[in-house]
C-alpha positions in Angstrom: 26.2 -16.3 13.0 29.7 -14.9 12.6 29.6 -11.5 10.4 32.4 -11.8 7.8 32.3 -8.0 7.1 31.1 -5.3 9.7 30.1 -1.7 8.8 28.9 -0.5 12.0 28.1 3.0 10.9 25.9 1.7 7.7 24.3 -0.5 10.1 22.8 2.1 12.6 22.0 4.0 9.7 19.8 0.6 7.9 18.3 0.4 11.7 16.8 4.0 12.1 15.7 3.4 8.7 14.2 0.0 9.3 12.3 1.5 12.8 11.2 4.4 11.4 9.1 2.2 8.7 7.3 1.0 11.3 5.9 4.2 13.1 4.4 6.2 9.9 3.4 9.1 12.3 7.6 9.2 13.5 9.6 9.5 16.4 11.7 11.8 18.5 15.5 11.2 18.8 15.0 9.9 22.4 12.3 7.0 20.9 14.4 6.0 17.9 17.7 5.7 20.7 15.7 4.5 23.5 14.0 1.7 20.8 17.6 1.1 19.4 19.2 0.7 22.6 21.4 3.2 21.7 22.4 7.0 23.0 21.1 9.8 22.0 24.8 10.7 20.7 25.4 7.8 19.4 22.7 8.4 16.9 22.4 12.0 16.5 25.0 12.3 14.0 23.7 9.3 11.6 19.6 10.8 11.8 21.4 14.1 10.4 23.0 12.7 7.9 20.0 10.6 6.5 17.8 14.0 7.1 20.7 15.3 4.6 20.6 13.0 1.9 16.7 12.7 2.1 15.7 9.7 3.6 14.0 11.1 6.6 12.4 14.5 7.1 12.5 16.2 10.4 9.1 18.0 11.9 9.8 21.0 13.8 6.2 20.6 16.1 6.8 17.5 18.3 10.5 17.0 17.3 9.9 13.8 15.0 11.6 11.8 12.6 10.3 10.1 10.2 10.4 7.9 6.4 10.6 10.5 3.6 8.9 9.2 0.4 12.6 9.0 -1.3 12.8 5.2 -0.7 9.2 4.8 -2.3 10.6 6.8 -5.5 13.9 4.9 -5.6 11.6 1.1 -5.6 10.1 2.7 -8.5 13.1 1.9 -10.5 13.0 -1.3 -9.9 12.0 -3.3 -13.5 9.2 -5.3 -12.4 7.1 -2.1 -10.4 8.0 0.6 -13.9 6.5 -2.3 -15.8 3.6 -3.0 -13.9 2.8 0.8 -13.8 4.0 1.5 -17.4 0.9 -1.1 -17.6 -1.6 -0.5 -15.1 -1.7 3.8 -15.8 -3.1 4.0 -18.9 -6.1 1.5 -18.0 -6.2 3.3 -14.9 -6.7 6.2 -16.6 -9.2 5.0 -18.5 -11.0 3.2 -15.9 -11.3 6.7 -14.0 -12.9 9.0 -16.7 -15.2 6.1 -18.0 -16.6 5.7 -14.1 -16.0 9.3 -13.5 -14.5 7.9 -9.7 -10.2 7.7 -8.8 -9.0 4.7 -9.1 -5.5 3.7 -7.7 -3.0 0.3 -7.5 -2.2 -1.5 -4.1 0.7 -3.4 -3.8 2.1 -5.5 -0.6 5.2 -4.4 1.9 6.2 -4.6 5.3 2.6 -5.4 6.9 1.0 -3.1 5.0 -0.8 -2.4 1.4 1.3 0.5 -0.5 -0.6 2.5 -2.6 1.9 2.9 -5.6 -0.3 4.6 -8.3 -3.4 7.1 -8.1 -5.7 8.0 -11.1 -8.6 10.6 -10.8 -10.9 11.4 -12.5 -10.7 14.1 -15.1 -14.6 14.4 -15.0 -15.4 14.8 -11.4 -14.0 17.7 -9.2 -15.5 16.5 -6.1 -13.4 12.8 -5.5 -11.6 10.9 -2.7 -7.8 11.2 -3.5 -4.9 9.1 -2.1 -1.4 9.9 -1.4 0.8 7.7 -3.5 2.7 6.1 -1.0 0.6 5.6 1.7 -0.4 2.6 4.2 -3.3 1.0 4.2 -4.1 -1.9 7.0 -3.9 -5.6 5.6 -7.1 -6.3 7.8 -10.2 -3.7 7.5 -9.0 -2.4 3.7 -10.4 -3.3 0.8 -6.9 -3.7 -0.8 -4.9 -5.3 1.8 -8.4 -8.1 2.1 -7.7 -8.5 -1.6 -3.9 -9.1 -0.8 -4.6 -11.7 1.5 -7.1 -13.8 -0.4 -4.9 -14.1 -3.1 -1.6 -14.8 -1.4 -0.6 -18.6 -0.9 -1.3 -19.9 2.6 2.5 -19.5 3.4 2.3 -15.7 2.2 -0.8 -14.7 3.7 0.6 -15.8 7.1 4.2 -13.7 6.7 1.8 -11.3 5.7 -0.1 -11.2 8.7 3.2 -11.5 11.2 4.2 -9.0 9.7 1.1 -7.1 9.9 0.7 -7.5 13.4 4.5 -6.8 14.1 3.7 -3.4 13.3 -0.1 -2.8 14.5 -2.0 -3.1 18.0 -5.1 -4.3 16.3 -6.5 -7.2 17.6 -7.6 -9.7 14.6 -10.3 -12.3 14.7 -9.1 -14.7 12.5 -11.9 -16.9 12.4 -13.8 -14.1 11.1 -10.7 -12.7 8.4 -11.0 -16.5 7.5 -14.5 -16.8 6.3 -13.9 -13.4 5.0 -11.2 -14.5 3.0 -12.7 -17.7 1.6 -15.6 -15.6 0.2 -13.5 -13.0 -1.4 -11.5 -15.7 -2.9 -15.3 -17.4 -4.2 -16.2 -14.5 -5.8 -13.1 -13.3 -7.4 -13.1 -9.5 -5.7 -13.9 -7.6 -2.4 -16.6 -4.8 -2.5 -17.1 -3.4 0.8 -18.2 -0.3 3.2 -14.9 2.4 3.1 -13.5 1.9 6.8 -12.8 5.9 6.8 -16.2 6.9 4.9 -19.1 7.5 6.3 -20.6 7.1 2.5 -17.8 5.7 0.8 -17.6 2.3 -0.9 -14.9 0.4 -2.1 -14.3 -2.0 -4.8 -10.9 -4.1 -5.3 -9.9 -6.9 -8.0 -7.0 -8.7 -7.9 -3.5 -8.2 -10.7 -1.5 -11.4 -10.9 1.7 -11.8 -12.3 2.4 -14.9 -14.2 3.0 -17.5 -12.2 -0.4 -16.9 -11.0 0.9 -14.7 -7.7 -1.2 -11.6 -6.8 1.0 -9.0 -7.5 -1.5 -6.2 -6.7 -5.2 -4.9 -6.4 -7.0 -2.3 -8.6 -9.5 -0.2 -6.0 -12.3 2.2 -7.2 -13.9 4.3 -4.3 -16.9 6.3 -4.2 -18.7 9.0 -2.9 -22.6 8.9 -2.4 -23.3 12.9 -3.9 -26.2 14.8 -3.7 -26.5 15.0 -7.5 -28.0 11.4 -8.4 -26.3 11.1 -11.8 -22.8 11.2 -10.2 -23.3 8.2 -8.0 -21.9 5.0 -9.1 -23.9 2.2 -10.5 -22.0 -0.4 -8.5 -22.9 -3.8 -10.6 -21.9 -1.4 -14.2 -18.5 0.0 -11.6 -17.4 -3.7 -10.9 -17.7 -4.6 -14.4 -15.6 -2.1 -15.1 -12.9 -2.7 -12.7 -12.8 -6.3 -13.1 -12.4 -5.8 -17.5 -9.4 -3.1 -16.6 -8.0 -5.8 -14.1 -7.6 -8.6 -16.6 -6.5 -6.2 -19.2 -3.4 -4.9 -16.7 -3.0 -9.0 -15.6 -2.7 -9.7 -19.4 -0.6 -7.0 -20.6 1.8 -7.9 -17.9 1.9 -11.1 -18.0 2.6 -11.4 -21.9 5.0 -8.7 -21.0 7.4 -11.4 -18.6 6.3 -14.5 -21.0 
């Protein structure tokens, strides 16, 4: 297809940017060029200038490059996502001190779930925390299961091209499929933390709507030593599942 306009400069600069989402742990100038199929000084001068302005940080050990959080903070001016979290915090909030566990909000991009908002809570100093921001994998997360049950069937499979675009894992689809239908039965995905020795995870869905899944609400736990701070987890998914529909409803009146 014939380009009616050409801005060759902006282009390298949306192509670093674009590579670099893929490799959260970064790359050095010689992997982003090599990857490109450009030179080193070809590049050198566009990686400055988006280290300048923000977009990318630069790490001194190992000589890497990769995504600041500057994008994430810009998307959050996007209408729909301040709405949605203009929502979803003070429930979260909520949710967090009444279960005495963090809470946080998973939304889809690129492959991956994004966690976009994080809540602890103000009654337990000993709690998992997340990084707003970070990736979690579509396949062995309790979010990015959550996404995929309750995507269409044309959704969940951009969702997994894209997944494995930008991961080595293997996936058993049979398995994810079976997986996925019983998620989908019973409305939420409770499951062992994949990071957590004694960590549990449990994740109900936030539709917008039109009925689409527009994120997941995930409490995780901690098994403590003090018995009265672990989680009763038929009274925790209760919980979740009442703030979920709250955030669901309050949205979706919101776009109505």
């Amino acid at each position: 297809m014939n380009k009616k306009y050409t801005a060759p400069a902006l282009e390298k600069g949306l192509e670093i940017i674009e590579l670099l989402s893929r490799f959260p742990n970064g790359l050095s100038l010689t992997e982003i060029s090599t990857r490109l199929a450009r030179t080193n000084a070809e590049l050198f001068r566009m990686v400055s200038v988006l280290k300048e302005q923000g977009y990318i940080e630069y790490a001194q050990e190992g000589k890497i490059y990769r995504l600041s959080l500057k994008l994430f903070r810009l998307s959050q001016t996007i209408s729909p996502m301040n709405r949605l979290l203009d929502i979803a915090l003070p429930q979260m909030t909520l949710l967090s001190n009444q279960c005495k566990h963090p809470c946080y909000l998973v939304c889809y991009s690129e492959g991956y779930g994004i966690v976009t908002a994080y809540r602890a809570s103000e009654k337990n100093g000993h709690q998992l925390t997340y990084s707003v921001g970070s990736k979690l994998p579509l396949i062995n997360s309790c979010g990015g299961h959550v996404l995929l049950s309750f995507a269409s069937y044309n959704k969940r499979q951009s969702m997994l091209e894209s997944f494995k675009a930008n991961s080595k894992a293997d996936i058993n689809f049979q398995k994810l499929r079976k997986h996925i239908e019983k998620i989908k039965s019973q409305g939420y995905e409770a499951m062992e933390s994949p990071v957590f020795l004694s960590g549990f995870d449990i994740g109900f869905p936030i539709f917008s709507s039109d009925e689409e899944v527009i994120a997941v609400l995930v409490t995780s736990t901690l098994t403590y030593k003090d018995p009265e701070m672990n989680a009763n987890l038929d009274e925790l998914k209760r919980k979740i599942e009442i703030a979920a529909e709250i955030i669901t409803k309050n949205y979706t009146e919101a776009y109505n």
